[in-house]
N, C-alpha and C positions, 0 to 999 in steps of 0.2 A: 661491311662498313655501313653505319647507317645513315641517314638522310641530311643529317649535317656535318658529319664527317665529309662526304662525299663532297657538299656544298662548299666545307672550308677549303679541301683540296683545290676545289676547280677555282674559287676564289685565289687562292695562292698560287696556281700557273699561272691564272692572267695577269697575275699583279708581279712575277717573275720573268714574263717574256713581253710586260709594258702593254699585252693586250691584244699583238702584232703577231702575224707569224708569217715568214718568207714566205711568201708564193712558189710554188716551182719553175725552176726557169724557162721549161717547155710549156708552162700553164701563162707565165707573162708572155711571151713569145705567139702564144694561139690567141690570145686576148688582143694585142696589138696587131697583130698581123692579118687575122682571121677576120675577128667581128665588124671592121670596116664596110664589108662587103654583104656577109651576113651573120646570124646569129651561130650559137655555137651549137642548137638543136640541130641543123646541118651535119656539125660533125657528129654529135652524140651517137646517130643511127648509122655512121658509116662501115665499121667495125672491121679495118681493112689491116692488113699484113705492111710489114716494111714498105716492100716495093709497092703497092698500093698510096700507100701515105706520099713517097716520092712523088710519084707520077702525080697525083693529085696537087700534091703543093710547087711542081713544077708549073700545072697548065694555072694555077693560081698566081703564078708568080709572071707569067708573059699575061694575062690577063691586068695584072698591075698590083699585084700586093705586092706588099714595101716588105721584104724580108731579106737579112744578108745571107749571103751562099753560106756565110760561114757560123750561119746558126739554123740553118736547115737540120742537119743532125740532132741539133737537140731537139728541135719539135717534132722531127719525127719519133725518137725515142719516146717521148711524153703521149704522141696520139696512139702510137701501139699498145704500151703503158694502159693506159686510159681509154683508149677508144680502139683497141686493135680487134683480132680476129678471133672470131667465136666459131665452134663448130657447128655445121650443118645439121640441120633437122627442125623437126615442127618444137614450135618453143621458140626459135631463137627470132622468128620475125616479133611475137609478142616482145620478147623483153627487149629488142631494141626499142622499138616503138611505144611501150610503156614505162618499162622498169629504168630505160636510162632518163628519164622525165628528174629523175630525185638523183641516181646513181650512176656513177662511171663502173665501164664494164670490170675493172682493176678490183673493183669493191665486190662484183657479183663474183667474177673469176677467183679470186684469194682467200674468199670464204669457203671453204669446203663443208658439207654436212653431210648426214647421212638421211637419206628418205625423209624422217619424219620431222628431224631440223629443217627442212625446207619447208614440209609443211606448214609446222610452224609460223616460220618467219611468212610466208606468203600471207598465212590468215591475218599476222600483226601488219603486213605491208595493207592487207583488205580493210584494216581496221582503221589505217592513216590516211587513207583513202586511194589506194591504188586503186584503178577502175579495169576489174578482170571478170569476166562472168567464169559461171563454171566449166563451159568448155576450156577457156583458155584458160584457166587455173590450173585445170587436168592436164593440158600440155606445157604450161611451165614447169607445172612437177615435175613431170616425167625427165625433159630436157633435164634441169639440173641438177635430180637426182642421177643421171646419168652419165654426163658431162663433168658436174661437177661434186660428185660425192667424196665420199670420203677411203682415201685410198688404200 
């Protein structure tokens, strides 16, 4: 498609959904709930399992966040989703700590590639300005060439 095609399209979604697009309801729910206290780069690096996400939004909730019991479920859904649990190994502290700056881990996790699509995309992430030297560039790869390749 080329450059104004593409332009007409994206014109025409927004002018079809008013411009607006629902929020998720676990994504409204961590905004109200959550950032009262503090920011949501807190959660971005946490990258914890169900029962992680509980317990944490348990001691958040005696602590005093305004959340109802009966919408706990959904924002845990939404931070596993989004902010859940990554496997072990060198890599994963960089990309909590940098790569979720722009991205929820839902975006790194769901992309699958093979070796050299990572590479790739790493050097355009260099090129936007992700700030990776080459040690950690070399274990990003590696990480989600491994992790998350292509199956």
């Amino acid at each position: 498609m080329c450059v104004a095609g593409s332009a007409l399209a994206l014109v025409l979604a927004v002018v079809s959904t008013g411009g607006a697009q629902d929020a998720d309801p676990g994504e409204r729910l961590m905004n109200a709930a959550c950032q009262d206290c503090h920011s949501v780069r807190v959660i971005q690096v946490q990258a914890m399992d169900a029962d992680g996400w509980m317990k944490r939004i348990s001691q958040e909730i005696d602590k005093g966040a305004k959340l109802a019991k009966e919408d706990v479920p959904t924002l845990v859904e939404y931070l596993v989703r989004t902010h859940g649990p990554m496997p072990d190994g060198p890599g994963k502290e960089v990309i909590l700590n940098t790569c979720t700056q722009c991205h929820d881990l839902y975006r790194i996790k769901e992309n699958r590639r093979s070796p050299e699509e990572w590479e790739e995309l790493l050097v355009s992430m260099l090129n936007e300005g992700a700030q990776l030297n080459d040690e950690e560039f070399a274990r990003v790869h590696a990480y989600l060439s491994r992790n998350f390749g292509i199956e």
